[in-house]
N, C-alpha and C positions, 0 to 999 in steps of 0.2 A: 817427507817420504813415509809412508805405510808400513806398520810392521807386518811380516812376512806371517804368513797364517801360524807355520813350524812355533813361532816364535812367541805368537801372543800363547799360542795353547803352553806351550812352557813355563812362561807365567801363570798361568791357571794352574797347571801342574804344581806350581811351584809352592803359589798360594793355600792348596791346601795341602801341602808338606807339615801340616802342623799338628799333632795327638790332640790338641785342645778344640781346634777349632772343624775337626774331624768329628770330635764326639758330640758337640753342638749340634752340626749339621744332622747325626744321628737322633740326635733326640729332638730334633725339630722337626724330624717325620712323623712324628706321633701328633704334631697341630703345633697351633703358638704358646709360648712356655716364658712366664716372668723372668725373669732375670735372676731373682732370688732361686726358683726353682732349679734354672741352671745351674747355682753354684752348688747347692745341697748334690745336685749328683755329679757334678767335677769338682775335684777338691782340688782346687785352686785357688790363691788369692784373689780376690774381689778385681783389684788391679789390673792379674794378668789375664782373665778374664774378660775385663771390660776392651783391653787391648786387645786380645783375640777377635771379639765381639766388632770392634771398629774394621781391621781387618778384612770380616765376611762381610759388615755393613756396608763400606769401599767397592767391594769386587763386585757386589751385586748381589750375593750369594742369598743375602737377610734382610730382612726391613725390620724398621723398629718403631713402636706405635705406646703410647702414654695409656697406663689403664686406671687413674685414677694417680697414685703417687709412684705404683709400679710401672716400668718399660717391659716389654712386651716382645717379643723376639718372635719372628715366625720367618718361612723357607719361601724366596720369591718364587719358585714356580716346583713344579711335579718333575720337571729334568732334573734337577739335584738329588731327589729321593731315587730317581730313576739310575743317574748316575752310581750312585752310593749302593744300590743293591749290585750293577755289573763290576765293581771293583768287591763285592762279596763273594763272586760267580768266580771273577778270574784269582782270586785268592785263593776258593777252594779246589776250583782243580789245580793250581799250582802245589798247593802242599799235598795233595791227595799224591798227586803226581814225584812229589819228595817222598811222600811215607810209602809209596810203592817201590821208588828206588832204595831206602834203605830198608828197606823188608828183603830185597834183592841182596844187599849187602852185607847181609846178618844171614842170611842163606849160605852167600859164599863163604864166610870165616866161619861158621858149623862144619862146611862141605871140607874145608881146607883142613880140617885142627886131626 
């Protein structure tokens, strides 16, 4: 039987549920990036990393290519960078939209006191 559309996208969801493999993705917008290079700007152990790294490799997210002794990380398509700016978009007017209501809240306990 087929998983139900709700469902696979849940697992995608789910999948990038993870700070490590979030900021991969971000830094994989700028082109393909050594593995080494990765780590210098996540400080993470090599390990959890590499495990992060298998992860997006799985999903689809990344491919990974030999560039001599170095592996090689790059973003499988322009929909992930695409994706990853609209969760920048609804982030900020989500908080825009917090720091309006507690602007609103800090109005009212001045107005009250």
């Amino acid at each position: 039987m087929p998983v139900p559309l709700y469902q696979a996208k849940a697992e995608f969801f789910r999948m990038l549920g993870h700070p490590v493999r979030i900021r991969v993705l971000e830094l994989l917008q700028s082109g393909p990036m050594p593995v080494r290079d990765l780590l210098a700007e996540i400080e993470v152990e090599p390990s959890a990393l590499s495990q992060q790294l298998a992860v997006l490799r799985r999903s689809g997210m990344v491919c990974s290519m030999r560039e001599g002794s170095a592996v090689v990380y790059e973003l499988t398509g322009g929909d992930v960078a695409d994706l990853l700016w609209a969760a920048r978009r609804i982030l900020t007017e989500v908080l825009a939209g917090q720091n309006q209501l507690l602007a609103e809240l800090r109005e009212a306990e001045v107005a009250a006191r």
